[in-house]
Residue, then its C-alpha position, 0 to 999 in steps of 0.5 A: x599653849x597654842x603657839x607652843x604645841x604647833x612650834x616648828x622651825x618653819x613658824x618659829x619667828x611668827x611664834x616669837x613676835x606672838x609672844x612679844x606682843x606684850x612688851x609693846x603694851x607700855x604708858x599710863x591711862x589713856x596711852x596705854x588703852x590704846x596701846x593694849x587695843x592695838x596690841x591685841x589687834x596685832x595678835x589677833x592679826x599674827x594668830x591668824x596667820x600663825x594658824x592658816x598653814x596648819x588648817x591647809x594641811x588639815x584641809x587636804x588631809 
């Protein structure tokens, strides 16, 4: 909801690899924990920077 409310066309590519983050969770026991770790870190990365141009704007507001 986060990523859908901020949308624009200046962060829409951020926006749609955001959402891709889960198809690059794939295979079975151990293949797939660390893939889901470093899919998560991904997304935690890619959320920062989604949100760091709204939080300028707010700061000089």
């Amino acid at each position: 909801a986060e990523i859908l409310v901020n949308l624009d066309h200046e962060n829409h590519a951020m926006a749609v690899n955001i959402a891709e983050v889960p198809n690059r969770i794939r295979g079975f026991g151990h293949v797939k924990e660390k893939a889901l770790v470093q899919a998560k870190k991904a997304e935690t990365e890619m959320l920062e920077l989604y949100r760091a141009p709204s939080q300028r704007t707010t700061a000089a507001e």
